[in-house]
LUMDOGU-328953 format. One line per field, with one value per residue (C-alpha): chain; x, y, z. Coordinates in steps of 0.05 Angstrom, whole numbers. Example, Ala and Ser with C-alpha at 12.3 -4.5 7.8 and 13.67 -1.06 7.14 Angstrom:
BEGIN
chaine: c(A,A)
xx: c(246,273)
yy: c(-90,-21)
zz: c(156,143)
END
This chain:
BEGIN
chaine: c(A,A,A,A,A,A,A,A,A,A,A,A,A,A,A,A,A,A,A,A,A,A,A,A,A,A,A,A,A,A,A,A,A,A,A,A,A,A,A,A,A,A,A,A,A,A,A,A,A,A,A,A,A,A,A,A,A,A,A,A,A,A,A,A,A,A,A,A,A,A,A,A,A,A,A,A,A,A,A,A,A,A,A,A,A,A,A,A,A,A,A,A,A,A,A,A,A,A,A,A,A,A,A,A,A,A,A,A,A,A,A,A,A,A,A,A,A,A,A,A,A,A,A,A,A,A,A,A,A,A,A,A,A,A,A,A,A,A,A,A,A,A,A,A,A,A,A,A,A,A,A,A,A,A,A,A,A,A,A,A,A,A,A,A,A,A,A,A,A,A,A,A,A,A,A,A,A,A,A,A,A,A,A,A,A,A,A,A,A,A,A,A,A,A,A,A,A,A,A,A,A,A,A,A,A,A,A,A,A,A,A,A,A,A,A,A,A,A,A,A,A,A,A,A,A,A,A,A,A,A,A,A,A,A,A,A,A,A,A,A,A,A,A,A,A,A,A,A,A,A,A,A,A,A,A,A,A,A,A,A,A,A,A,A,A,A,A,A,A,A,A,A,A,A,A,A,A,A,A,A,A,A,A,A,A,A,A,A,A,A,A,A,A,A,A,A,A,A,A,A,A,A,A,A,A,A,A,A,A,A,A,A,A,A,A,A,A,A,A,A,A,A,A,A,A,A,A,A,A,A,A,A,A,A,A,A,A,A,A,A,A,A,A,A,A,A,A,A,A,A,A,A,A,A,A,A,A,A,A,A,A,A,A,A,A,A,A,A,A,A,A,A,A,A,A,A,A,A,A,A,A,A,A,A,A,A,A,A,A,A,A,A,A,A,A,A,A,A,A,A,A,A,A,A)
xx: c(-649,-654,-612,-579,-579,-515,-536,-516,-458,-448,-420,-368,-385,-356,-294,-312,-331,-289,-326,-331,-388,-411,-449,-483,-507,-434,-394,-440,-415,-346,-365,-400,-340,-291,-341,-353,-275,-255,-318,-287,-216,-238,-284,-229,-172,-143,-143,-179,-132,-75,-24,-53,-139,-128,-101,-154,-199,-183,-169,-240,-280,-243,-299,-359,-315,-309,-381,-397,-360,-415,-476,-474,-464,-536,-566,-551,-573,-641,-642,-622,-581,-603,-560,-489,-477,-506,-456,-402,-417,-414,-354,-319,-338,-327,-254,-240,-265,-216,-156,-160,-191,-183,-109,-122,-66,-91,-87,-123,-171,-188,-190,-251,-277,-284,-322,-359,-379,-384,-433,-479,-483,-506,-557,-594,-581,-619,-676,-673,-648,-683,-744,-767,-769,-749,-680,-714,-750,-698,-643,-692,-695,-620,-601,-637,-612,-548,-541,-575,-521,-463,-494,-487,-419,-394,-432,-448,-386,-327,-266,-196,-145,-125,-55,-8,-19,-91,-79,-37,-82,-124,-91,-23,20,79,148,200,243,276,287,248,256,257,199,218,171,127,186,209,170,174,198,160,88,106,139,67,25,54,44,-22,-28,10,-45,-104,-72,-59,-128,-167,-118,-136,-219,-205,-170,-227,-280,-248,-247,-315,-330,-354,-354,-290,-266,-223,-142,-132,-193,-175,-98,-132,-177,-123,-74,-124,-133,-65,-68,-111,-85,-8,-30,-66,-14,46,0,2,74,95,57,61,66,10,-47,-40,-124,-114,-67,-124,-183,-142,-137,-220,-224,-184,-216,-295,-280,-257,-305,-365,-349,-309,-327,-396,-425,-412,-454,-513,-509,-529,-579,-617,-625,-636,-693,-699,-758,-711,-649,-680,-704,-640,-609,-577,-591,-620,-623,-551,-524,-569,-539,-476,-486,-507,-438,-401,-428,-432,-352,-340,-385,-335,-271,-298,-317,-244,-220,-264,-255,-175,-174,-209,-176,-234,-302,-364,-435,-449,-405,-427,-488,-512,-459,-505,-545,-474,-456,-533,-525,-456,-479,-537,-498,-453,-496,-534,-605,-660,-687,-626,-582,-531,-485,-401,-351,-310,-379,-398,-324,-337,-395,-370,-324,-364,-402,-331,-310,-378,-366,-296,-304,-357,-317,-266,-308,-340,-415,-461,-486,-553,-524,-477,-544,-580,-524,-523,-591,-596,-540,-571,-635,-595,-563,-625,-664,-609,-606,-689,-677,-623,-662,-726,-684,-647)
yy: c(-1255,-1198,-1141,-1105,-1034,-1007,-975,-898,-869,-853,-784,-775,-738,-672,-651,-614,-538,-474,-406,-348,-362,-312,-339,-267,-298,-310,-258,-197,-197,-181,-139,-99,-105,-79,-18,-5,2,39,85,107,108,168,200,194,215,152,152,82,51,72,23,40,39,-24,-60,-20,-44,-119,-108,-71,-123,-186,-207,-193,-227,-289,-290,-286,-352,-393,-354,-376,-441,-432,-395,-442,-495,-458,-427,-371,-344,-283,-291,-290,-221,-234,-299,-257,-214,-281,-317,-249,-237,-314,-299,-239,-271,-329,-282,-220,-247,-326,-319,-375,-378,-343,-405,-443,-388,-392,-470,-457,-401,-445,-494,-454,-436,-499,-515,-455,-477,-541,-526,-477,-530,-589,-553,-529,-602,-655,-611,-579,-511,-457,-432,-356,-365,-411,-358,-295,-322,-336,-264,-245,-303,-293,-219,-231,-275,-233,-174,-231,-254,-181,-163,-101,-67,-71,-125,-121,-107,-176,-210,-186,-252,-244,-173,-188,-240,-181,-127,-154,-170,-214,-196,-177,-246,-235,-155,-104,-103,-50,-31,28,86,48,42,-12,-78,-141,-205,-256,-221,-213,-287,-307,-267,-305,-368,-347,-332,-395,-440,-406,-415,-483,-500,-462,-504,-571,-557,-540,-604,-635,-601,-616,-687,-687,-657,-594,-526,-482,-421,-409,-419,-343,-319,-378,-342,-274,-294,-322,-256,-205,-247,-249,-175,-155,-207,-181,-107,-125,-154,-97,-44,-99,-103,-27,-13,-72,-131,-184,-171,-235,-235,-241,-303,-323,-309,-335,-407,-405,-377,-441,-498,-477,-467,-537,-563,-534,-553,-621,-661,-696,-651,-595,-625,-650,-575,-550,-616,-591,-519,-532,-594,-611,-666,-692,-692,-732,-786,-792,-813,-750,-749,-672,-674,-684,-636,-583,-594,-595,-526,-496,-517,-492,-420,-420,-441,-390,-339,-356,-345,-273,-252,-270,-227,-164,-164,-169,-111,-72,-96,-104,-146,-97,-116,-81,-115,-150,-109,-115,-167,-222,-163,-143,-217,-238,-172,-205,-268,-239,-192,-245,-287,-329,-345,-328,-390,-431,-478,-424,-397,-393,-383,-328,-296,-284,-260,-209,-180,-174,-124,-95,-73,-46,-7,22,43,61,106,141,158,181,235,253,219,224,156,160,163,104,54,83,63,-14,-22,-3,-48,-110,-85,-89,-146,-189,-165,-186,-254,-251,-222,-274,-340,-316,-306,-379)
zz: c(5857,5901,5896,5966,5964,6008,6072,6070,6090,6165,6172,6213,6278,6276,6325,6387,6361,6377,6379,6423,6484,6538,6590,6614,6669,6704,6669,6679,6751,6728,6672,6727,6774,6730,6704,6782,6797,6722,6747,6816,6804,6751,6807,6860,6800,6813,6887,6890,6863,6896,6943,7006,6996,6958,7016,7058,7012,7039,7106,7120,7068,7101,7149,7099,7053,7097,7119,7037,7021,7073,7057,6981,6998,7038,6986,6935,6984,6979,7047,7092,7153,7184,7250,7215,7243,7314,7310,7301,7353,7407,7380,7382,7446,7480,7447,7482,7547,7544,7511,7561,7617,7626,7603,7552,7495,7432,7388,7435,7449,7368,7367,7418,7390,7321,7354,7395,7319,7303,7361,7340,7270,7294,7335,7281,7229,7272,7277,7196,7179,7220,7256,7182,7202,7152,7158,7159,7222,7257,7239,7245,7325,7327,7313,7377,7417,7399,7413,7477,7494,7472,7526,7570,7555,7550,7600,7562,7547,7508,7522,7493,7482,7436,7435,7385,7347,7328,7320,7262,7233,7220,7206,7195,7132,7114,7112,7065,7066,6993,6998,6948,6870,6826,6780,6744,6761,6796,6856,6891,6914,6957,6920,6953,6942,6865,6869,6901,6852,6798,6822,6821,6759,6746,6786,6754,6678,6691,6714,6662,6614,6654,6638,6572,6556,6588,6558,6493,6511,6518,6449,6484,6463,6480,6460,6403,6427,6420,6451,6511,6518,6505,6582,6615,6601,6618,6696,6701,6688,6744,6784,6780,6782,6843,6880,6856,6881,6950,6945,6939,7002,7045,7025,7024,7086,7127,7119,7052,7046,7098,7040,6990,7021,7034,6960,6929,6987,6981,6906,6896,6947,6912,6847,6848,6913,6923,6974,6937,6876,6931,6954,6879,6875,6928,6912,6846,6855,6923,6904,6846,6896,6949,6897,6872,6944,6972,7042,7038,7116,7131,7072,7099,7171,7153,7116,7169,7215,7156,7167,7239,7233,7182,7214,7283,7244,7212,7289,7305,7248,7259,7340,7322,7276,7332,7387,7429,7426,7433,7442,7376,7337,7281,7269,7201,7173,7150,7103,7071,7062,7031,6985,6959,6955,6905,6868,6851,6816,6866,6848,6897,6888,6902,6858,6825,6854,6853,6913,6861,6853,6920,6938,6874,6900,6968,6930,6895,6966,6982,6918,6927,6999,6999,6935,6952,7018,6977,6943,7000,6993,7050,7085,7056,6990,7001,7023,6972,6909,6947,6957,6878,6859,6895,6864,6798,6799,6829,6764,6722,6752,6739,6667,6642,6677,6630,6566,6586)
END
């Protein structure tokens, strides 16, 4: 007779864990952010963040801003685009052509001017995509072709003025349909920009709620609930102090319902659809990526319309705020959208990256610029603070993938 000994217990698998995480490889960037701002708004004795430069801090940003939101999605694609600022210089100019001087309707005139975009993208991205050559030298010869043409299209001089329409697109903001508010000292404000910032606030609580019910689904590791309500108040914070500084001057800039829209799209796009994931796939393992089906070829192709597109909309934008397309327009733009791509987290080797990141760094490039204006710094100085920050915040990115 044999005796059965009882198999042991099986413990029950423990509940998904609550603690405190900081992932200092994302969160630095807004650490830094928010010690760059609290840093100039002593300097300036609070002049930064007054009404008036904040929405000047949008306005003059929007195009870098715009250009930012395609070049990470290169960079984390593991590539390049040196020509952005040359592009913008072209598709400004071929809009000013058929505006002032073909008589074409503005919003027809844009249509065209996206594709035109579109088109340039497309031709820079065959020969990165399908011909195999690197994105540095196809875009590094697309700068100069492209400001070649621009001479050509302008035929070296300045055209404008823009219609009224596109004018406002840059430069503009929205109206006062509800009447102001009163906010104690702080004066009076428009209704519909508070009424927007929190729905805002709204949208972003409820989706930070939505992937921590998820997360918990999973058995993953969240915050605890306080520390989780403690995040989501200090956003809405900034958010809402944001936009009644917006609303006491005013209202909302029309560019920045504009960024806002791009913000939310790429955002989703990037992290939720299936080209977003192939983009991270192939910057992060392009050998692994291409044995596991994605077609690398077409993703990278298609990245490259997206930033010609994108880099067509921000020429659109800057020639509107200065009413006229010049053959120096654009000079410089794709450094100043790389630099924010960088300091907001991108790796140089591709694979990380986040749409709020780059947008964050492009910001940081204009708290720098427009506070240091404020107290008076010289130009040198100004380069020689962002070429440090970049510096910085490349080493970081170094530092953090070595301790990970």
């Amino acid at each position: 007779m044999t005796t059965k000994t009882a198999p042991p217990p099986v413990k029950a698998q423990a509940g998904p864990q609550r603690r405190f995480t900081i992932n200092i490889r994302q969160s630095g960037i807004y650490v830094a952010f928010a010690f760059i701002v609290a840093l100039f708004a002593v300097l300036t004795d609070g002049q930064l963040l007054q009404p008036q430069n904040i929405s000047n801090i949008i306005v003059q940003n929007s195009y870098v801003l715009i250009l930012a939101i395609g070049m990470i999605l290169v960079i984390i694609g593991g590539h390049i685009d040196l020509s952005a600022g040359s592009v913008v210089a072209l598709t400004g100019a071929i809009c000013a052509v058929l505006t002032v001087q073909a008589g074409v309707p503005w919003w027809l005139a844009v249509v065209i001017t996206l594709v035109a975009g579109a088109v340039i993208g497309a031709a820079q991205g065959y020969w990165i995509a399908f011909f195999g050559i690197p994105a540095f030298i196809v875009t590094l010869a697309g700068m100069l072709v492209f400001r070649a043409l621009t001479l050509t299209v302008l035929g070296n001089q300045g055209i404008g003025p823009f219609p009224n329409p596109i004018r406002t697109l840059a430069n503009g903001f929205t109206a006062g349909y509800l009447g102001n508010v009163g906010l104690g000292p702080l004066g009076g404000a428009d209704l519909v920009s508070l009424l927007v910032g929190v729905a805002v606030v709204a949208g972003l609580a409820f989706a930070q709620w939505r992937k921590r019910k998820a997360r918990l689904g999973y058995g993953q590791v969240v915050d605890p609930f306080p520390v989780f309500v403690l995040k989501i108040v200090l956003a809405a914070a900034v958010v809402l102090a944001v936009v009644v500084q917006l609303a006491r001057f005013r209202n909302l800039p029309w560019v920045l319902v504009l960024l806002a829209v791009l913000v939310l799209g790429y955002s989703v796009m990037a992290d939720r659809s299936v080209f977003g994931r192939h983009i991270y796939a192939i910057g992060g393992n392009l050998q692994a990526a291409t044995l596991s089906g994605v077609k690398v070829k077409q993703v990278t192709f298609w990245i490259f319309v997206n930033m010609g597109v994108l880099s067509a909309l921000a020429g659109v934008i800057f020639a509107g705020r200065l009413n006229q397309a010049g053959p120096t327009a654009g000079t410089s733009f794709e450094l100043d959208a790389i630099a924010a791509a960088f300091i907001g987290g991108a790796a140089v080797q591709g694979g990380v990256g986040k749409v709020v990141g780059a947008i964050t760094g492009g910001l940081i490039m204009g708290v720098i610029n427009n506070g240091m204006s404020l107290i008076g710094a010289p130009s040198e100085r100004v380069m020689l603070v962002k070429g440090l920050v970049l510096l910085a915040a490349v080493a970081y990115d170094v530092w953090t993938k070595r301790r990970s």
